[in-house]
C-alpha positions, 0 to 999 in steps of 0.5 A: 397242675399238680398230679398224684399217684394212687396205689389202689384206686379202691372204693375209698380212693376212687372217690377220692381220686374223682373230687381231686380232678373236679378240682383241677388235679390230674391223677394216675392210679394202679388197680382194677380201674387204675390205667397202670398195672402195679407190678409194671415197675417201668410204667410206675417210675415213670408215672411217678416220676411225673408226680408230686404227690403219692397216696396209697390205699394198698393193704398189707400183704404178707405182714409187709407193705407192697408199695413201699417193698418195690416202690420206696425209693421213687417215694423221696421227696414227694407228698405222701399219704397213707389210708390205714386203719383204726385197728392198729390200736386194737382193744381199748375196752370201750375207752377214746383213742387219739394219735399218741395212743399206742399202737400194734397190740389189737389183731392187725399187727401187720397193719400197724407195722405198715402204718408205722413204716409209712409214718417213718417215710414222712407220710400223712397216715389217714387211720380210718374205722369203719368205712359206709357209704353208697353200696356199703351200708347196714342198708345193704346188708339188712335188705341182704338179710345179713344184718345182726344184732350181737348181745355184748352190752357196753360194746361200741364202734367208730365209723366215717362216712367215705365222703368225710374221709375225702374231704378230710384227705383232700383238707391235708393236701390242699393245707399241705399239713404236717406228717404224721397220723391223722384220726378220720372219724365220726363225732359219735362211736355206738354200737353196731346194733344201734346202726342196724335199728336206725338202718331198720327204723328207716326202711320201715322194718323190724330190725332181727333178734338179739343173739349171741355171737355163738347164735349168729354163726358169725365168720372168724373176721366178723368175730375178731371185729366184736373182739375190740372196743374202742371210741376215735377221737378226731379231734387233731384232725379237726385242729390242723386240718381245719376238717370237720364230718358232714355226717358227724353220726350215722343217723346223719349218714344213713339218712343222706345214703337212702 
């Protein structure tokens, strides 16, 4: 049987851990629902030391990676996975972005710093846009009343549905694909507010005004999101992972969450 380590068994990688044991794997896993407490060094060698394959969803802290600051050296020779972000491309005014474009000059220069660090230990570094799914959708945050259409025309993002990032995880295990970083995206970047208007359209409401970010009063972080334009290619994803998005755009996305 094989069996993976997880460090953070978060949104993502709870579902990524649940599709994994429907298919036959055991997993171990630190966090709030995890059976193993992170900072217990003993218990993780041990668990790992059990493990043929590591993946971590653990984010930067401190402008470095803690699991590969405590736990690098019980990392050797295993299977490793990496879930990082998209932001480690930072600005790319609007244009695509792949795997060879360069990284660590946008907002999340710690970030980057990790996913270069894992993709150095041989791992397979999952860079992920905008993550939606059940409980984390512009439903939520239009019935929340949350929800804001920004006046910055030309601006656009990429997202993925969380059960195309397990599929396409779980694709790179099962075809033990080759190391390296791997764009996990939708077919189809746009802006925010086309998503909020679609989100609209299907409860059946008017979506909110046109505003500017000063009007918004968005936060620091909801700024710096708006801060960067870019489009993710997926298209290496496609080819050596023979994976492909069962939602390809949000329209598809938004449709299967309500």
């Amino acid at each position: 049987m094989s069996r993976l380590f997880i460090f953070g068994l978060g949104y993502t990688a709870k579902r990524i851990a649940q599709a994994l044991t429907a298919r036959g794997w055991e997993v171990v896993a630190t966090g709030s629902d995890g059976a193993l407490d992170f900072a217990d060094r003993e218990a993780v060698g041990r668990a790992l030391a059990s493990c043929s394959h590591v993946l971590s969803s653990v984010p930067p802290a401190d402008d470095s990676d803690p699991v590969l600051d405590l736990y690098a050296e019980a990392l050797g020779g295993k299977w490793l996975g990496y879930l990082s972000s998209t932001g480690v491309y930072g600005d790319a005014a609007g244009a695509w972005v792949d795997e060879a474009s360069p990284t660590g000059t946008g907002r999340r220069s710690a970030r980057a710093q990790c996913d270069s660090r894992w993709l150095e230990t041989g791992a397979r570094v999952f860079r992920l846009p905008g993550i939606y799914g059940p409980g984390r959708s512009a439903f939520e945050r239009v019935r929340q009343g949350k929800a804001h259409r920004i006046d910055l025309p030309g601006q656009v993002f990429s997202r993925v549905h969380v059960e195309d990032i397990v599929s396409g995880v779980v694709a790179a295990l099962e075809s033990d694909a080759a190391p390296g970083a791997y764009n996990l995206a939708d077919d189809w970047p746009t802006s925010q507010n086309a998503v909020i208007e679609e989100a609209c359209r299907l409860l059946g409401i008017e979506p909110p005004p046109l505003q500017s970010i000063e009007q918004a009063g968005l936060s620091p972080m909801a700024r710096g999101f708006y801060a960067e334009n870019r489009r993710v290619a997926n298209g290496k994803a496609r080819r050596v992972l023979g994976w492909s998005p069962a939602y390809p755009t949000y329209r598809e996305g938004l449709r299967g969450l309500l």
